[in-house]
BASE-252738 format. One record per atom (N, C-alpha, C): x, z, y; atom name. Coordinates in Angstrom, 3 decimals. Example, Ala and Ser with C-alpha at 12.3 -4.5 7.8 and 13.67 -1.06 7.14 Angstrom:
! residues 2
@c1 = 13.190&c3 = 7.800&c2 = -5.690&atome = N
@c1 = 12.300&c3 = 7.800&c2 = -4.500&atome = CA
@c1 = 13.200&c3 = 7.800&c2 = -3.300&atome = C
@c1 = 12.850&c3 = 7.080&c2 = -2.250&atome = N
@c1 = 13.670&c3 = 7.140&c2 = -1.060&atome = CA
@c1 = 12.900&c3 = 7.870&c2 = 0.030&atome = C
! end
This chain:
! residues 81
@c1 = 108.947&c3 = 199.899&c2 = 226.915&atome = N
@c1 = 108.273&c3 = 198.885&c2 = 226.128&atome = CA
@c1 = 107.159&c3 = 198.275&c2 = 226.984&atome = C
@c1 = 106.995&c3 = 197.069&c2 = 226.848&atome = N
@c1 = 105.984&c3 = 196.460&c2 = 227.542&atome = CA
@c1 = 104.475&c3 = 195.964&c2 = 226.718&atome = C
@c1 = 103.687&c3 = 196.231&c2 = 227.535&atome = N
@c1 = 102.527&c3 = 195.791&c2 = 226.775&atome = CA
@c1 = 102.004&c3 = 194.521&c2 = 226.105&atome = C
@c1 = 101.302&c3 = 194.958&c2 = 225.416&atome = N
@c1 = 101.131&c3 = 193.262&c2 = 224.688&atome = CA
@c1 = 100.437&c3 = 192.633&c2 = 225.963&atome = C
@c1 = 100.664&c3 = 191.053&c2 = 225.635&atome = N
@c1 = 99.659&c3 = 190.098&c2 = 225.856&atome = CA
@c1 = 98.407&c3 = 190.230&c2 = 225.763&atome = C
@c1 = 97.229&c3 = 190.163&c2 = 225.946&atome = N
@c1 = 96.101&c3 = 190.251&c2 = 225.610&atome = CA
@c1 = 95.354&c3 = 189.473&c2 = 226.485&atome = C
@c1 = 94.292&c3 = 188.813&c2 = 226.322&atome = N
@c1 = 93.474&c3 = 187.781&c2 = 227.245&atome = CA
@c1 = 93.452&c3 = 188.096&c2 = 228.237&atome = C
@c1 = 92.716&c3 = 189.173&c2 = 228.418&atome = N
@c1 = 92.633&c3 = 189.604&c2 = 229.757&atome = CA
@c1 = 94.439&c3 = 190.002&c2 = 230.863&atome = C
@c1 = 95.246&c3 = 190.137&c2 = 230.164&atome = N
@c1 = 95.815&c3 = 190.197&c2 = 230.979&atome = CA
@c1 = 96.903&c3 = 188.617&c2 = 231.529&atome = C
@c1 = 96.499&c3 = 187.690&c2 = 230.221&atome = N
@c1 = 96.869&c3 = 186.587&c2 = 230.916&atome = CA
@c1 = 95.648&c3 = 185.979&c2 = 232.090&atome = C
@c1 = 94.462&c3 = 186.386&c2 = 231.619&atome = N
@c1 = 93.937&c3 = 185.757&c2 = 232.644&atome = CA
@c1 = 94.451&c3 = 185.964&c2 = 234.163&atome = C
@c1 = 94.672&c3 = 187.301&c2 = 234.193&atome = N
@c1 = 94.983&c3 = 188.310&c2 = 235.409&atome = CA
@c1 = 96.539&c3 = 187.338&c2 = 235.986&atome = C
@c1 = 97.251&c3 = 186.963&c2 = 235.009&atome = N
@c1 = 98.734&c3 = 186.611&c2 = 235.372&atome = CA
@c1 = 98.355&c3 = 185.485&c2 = 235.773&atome = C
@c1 = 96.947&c3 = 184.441&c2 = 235.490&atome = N
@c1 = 97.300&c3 = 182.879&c2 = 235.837&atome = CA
@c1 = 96.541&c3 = 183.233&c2 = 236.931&atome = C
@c1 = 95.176&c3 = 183.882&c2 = 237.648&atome = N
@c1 = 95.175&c3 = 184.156&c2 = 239.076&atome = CA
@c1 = 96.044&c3 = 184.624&c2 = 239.646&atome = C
@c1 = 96.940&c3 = 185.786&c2 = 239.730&atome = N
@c1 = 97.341&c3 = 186.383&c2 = 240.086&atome = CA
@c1 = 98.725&c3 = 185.366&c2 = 240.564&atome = C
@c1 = 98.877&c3 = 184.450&c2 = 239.705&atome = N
@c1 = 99.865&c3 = 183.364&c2 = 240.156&atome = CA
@c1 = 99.753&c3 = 181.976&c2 = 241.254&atome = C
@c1 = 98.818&c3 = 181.770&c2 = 240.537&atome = N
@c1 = 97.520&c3 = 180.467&c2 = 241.439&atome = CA
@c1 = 97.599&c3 = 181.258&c2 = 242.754&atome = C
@c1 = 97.250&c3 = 182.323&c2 = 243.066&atome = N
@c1 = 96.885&c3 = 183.059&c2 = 244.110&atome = CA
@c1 = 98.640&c3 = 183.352&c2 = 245.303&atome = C
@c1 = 99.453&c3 = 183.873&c2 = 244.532&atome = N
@c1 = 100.863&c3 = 184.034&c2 = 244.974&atome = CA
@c1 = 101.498&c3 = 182.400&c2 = 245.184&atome = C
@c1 = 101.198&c3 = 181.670&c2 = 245.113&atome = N
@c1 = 101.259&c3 = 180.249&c2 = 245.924&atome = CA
@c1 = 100.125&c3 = 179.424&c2 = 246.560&atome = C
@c1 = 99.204&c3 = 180.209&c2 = 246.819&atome = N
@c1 = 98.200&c3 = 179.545&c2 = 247.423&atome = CA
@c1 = 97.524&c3 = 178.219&c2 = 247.428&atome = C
@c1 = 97.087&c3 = 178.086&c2 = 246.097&atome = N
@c1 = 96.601&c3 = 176.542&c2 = 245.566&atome = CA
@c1 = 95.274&c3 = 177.063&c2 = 245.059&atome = C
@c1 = 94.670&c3 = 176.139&c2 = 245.159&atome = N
@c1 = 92.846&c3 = 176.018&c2 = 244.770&atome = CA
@c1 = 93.541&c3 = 176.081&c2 = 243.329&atome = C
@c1 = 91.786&c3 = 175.902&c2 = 242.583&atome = N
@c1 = 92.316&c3 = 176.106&c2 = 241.414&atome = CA
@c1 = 92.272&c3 = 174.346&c2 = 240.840&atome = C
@c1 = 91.797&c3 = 173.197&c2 = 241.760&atome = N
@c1 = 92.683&c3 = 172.090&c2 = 241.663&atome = CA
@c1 = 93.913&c3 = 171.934&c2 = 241.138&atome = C
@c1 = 94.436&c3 = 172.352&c2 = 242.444&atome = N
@c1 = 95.821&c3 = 171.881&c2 = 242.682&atome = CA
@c1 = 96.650&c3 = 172.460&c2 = 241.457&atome = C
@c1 = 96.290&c3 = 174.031&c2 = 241.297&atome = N
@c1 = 96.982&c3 = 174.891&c2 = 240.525&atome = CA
@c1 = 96.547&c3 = 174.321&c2 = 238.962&atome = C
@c1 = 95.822&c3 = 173.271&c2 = 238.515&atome = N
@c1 = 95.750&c3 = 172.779&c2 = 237.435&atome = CA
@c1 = 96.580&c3 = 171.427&c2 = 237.260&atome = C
@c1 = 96.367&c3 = 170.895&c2 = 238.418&atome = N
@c1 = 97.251&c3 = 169.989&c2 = 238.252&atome = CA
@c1 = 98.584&c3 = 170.207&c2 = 238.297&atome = C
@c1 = 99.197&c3 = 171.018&c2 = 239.072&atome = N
@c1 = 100.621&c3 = 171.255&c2 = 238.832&atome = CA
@c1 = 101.064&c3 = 171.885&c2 = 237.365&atome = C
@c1 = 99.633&c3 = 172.824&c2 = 236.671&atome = N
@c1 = 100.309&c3 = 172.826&c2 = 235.525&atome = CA
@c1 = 99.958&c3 = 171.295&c2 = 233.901&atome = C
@c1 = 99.258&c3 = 171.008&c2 = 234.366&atome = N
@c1 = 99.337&c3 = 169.814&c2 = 233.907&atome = CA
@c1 = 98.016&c3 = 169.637&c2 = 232.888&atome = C
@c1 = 96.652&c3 = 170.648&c2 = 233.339&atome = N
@c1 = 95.486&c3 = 170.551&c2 = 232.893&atome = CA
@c1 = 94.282&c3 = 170.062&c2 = 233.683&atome = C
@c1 = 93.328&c3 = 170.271&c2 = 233.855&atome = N
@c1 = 92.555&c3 = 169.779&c2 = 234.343&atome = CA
@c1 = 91.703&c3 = 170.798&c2 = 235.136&atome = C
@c1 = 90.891&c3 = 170.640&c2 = 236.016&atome = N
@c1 = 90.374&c3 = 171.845&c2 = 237.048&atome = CA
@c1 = 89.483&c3 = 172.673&c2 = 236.052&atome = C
@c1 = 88.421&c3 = 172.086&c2 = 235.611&atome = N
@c1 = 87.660&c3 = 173.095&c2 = 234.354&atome = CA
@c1 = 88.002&c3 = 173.605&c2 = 233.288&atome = C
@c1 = 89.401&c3 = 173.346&c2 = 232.984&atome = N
@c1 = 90.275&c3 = 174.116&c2 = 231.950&atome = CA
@c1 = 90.923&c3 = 175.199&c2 = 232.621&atome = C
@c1 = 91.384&c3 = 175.220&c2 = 234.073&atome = N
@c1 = 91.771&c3 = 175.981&c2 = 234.459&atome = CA
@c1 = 90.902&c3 = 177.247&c2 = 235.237&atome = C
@c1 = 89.639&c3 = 176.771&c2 = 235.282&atome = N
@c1 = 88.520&c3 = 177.440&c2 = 236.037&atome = CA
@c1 = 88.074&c3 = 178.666&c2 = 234.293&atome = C
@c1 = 87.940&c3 = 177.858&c2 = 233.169&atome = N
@c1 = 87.938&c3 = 178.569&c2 = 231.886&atome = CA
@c1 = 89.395&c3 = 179.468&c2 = 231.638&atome = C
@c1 = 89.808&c3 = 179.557&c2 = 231.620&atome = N
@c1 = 91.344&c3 = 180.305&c2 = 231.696&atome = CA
@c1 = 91.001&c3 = 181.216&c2 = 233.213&atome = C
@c1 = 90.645&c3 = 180.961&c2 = 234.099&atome = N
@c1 = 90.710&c3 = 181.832&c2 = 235.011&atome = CA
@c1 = 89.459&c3 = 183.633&c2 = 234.513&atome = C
@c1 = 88.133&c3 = 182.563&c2 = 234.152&atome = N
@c1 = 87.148&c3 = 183.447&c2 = 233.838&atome = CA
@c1 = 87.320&c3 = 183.888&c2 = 232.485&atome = C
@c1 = 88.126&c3 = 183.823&c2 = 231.710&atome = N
@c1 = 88.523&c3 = 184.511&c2 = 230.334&atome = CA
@c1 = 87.549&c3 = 183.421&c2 = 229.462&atome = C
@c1 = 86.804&c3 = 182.534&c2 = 229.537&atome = N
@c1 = 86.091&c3 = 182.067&c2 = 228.736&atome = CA
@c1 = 87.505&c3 = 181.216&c2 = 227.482&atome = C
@c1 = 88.712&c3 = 180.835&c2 = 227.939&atome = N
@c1 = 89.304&c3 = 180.191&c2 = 226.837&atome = CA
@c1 = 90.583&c3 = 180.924&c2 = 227.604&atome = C
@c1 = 91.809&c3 = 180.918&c2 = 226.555&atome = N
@c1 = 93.461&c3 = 181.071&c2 = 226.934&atome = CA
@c1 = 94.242&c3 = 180.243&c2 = 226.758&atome = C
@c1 = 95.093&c3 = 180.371&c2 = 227.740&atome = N
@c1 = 96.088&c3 = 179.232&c2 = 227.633&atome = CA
@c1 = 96.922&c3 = 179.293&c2 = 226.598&atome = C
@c1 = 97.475&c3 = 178.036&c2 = 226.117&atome = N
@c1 = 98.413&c3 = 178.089&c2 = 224.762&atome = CA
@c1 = 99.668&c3 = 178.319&c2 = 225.463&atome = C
@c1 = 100.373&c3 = 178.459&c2 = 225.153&atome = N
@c1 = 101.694&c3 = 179.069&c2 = 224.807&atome = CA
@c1 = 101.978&c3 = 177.719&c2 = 226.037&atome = C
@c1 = 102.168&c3 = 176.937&c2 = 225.493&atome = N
@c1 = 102.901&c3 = 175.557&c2 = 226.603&atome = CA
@c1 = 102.275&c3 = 175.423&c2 = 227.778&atome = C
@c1 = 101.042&c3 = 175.135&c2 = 228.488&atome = N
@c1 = 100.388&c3 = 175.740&c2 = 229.568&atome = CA
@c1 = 100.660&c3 = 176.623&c2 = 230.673&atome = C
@c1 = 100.874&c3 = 178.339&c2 = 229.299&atome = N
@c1 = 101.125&c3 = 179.383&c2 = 230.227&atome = CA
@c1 = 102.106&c3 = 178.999&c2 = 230.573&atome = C
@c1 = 103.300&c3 = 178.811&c2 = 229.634&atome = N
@c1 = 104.827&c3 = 178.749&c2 = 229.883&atome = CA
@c1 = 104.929&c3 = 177.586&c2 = 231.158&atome = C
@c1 = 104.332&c3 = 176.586&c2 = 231.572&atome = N
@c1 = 104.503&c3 = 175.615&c2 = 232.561&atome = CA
@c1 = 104.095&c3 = 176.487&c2 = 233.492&atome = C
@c1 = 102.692&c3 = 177.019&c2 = 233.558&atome = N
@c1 = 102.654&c3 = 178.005&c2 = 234.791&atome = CA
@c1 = 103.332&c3 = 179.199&c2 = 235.283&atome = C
@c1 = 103.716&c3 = 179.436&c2 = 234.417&atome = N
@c1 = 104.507&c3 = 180.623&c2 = 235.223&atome = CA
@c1 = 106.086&c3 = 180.074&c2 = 235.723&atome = C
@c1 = 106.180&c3 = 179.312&c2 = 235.066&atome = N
@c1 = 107.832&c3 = 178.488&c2 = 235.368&atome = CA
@c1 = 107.870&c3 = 177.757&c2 = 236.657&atome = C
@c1 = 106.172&c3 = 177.580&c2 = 237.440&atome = N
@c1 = 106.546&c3 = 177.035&c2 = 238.515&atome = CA
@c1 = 106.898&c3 = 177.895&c2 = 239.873&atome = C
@c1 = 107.759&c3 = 177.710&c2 = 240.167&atome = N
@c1 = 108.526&c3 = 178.176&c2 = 241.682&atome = CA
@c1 = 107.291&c3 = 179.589&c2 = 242.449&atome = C
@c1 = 107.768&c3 = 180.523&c2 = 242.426&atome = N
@c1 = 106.865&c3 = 181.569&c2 = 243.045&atome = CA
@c1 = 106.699&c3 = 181.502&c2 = 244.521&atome = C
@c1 = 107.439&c3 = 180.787&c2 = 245.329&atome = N
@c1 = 107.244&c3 = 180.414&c2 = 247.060&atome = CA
@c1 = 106.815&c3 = 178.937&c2 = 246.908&atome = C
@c1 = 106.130&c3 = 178.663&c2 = 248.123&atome = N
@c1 = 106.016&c3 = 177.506&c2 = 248.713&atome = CA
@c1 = 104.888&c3 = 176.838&c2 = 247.364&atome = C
@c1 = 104.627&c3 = 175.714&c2 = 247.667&atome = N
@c1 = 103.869&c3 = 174.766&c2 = 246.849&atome = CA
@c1 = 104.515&c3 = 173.992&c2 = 246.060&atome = C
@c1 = 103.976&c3 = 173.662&c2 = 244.406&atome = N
@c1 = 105.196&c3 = 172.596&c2 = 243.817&atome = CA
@c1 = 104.768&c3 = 171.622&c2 = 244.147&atome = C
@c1 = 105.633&c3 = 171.013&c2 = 243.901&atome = N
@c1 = 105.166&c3 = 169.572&c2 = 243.984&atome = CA
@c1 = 103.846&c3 = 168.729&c2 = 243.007&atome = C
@c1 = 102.731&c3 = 168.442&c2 = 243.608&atome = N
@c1 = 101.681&c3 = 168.419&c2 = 242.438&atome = CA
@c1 = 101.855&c3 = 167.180&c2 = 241.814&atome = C
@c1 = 101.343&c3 = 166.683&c2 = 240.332&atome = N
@c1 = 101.208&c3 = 165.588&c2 = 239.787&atome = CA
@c1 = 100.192&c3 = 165.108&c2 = 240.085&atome = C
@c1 = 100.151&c3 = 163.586&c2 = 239.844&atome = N
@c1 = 99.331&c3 = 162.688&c2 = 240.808&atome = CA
@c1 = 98.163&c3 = 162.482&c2 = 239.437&atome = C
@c1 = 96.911&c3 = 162.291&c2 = 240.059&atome = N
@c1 = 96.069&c3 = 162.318&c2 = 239.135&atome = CA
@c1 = 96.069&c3 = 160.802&c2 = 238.082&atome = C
@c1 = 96.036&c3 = 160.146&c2 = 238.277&atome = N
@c1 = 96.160&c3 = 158.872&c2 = 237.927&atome = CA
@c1 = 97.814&c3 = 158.180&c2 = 238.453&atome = C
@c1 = 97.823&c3 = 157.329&c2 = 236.909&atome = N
@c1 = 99.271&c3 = 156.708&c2 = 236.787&atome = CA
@c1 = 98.455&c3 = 155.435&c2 = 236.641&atome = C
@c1 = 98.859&c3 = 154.287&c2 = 237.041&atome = N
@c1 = 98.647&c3 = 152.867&c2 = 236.064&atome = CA
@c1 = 99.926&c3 = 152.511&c2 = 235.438&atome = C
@c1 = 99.683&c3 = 152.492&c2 = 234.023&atome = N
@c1 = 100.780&c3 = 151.740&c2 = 233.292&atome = CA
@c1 = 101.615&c3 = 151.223&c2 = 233.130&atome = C
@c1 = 100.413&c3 = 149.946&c2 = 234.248&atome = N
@c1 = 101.436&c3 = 148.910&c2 = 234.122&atome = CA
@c1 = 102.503&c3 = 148.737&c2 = 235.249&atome = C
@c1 = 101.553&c3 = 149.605&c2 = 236.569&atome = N
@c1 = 102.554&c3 = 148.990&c2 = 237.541&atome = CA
@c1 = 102.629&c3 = 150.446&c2 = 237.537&atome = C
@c1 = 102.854&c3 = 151.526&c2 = 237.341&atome = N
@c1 = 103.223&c3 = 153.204&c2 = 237.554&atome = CA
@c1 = 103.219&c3 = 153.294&c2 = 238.929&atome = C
@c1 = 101.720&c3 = 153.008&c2 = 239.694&atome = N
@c1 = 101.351&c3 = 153.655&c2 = 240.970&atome = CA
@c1 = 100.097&c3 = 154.735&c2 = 240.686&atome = C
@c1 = 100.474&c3 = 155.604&c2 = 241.490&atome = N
@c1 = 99.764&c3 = 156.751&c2 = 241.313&atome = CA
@c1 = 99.004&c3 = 157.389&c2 = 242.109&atome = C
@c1 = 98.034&c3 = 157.844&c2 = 242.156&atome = N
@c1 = 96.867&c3 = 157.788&c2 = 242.940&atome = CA
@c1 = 96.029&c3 = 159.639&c2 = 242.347&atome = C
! end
């Protein structure tokens, strides 16, 4: 049987992941599709990730770097920056 979930041990799983692909905690927010101080709060236990979050982070590729999302889209012309 495996142990529950509990804050602390997701916190442990989203460093412990960030860390096993070697991304700041930038990058490692943007690839999961939050923002650096949401992910800096999730790192220090101050908040947890929801269910959709975690599930994006852990789903990304355990070697190499993913491919990150670009911080800015424009609309109209979808260049990204």
């Amino acid at each position: 049987m495996s142990a529950p979930l509990t804050p602390r041990l997701l916190r442990l799983a989203v460093i412990e992941k960030r860390k096993a692909l070697g991304l700041s905690q930038g990058e490692f927010a943007r690839a999961a599709g939050v923002s650096q101080p949401v992910m800096s709060r999730w790192e220090a236990g101050a908040r947890v990730p929801d269910v959709l979050g975690f599930s994006r982070l852990m789903s990304l590729p355990s070697t190499g770097k993913p491919a990150l999302k670009p911080k800015h889209v424009c609309p109209k012309c979808e260049f990204s920056w």
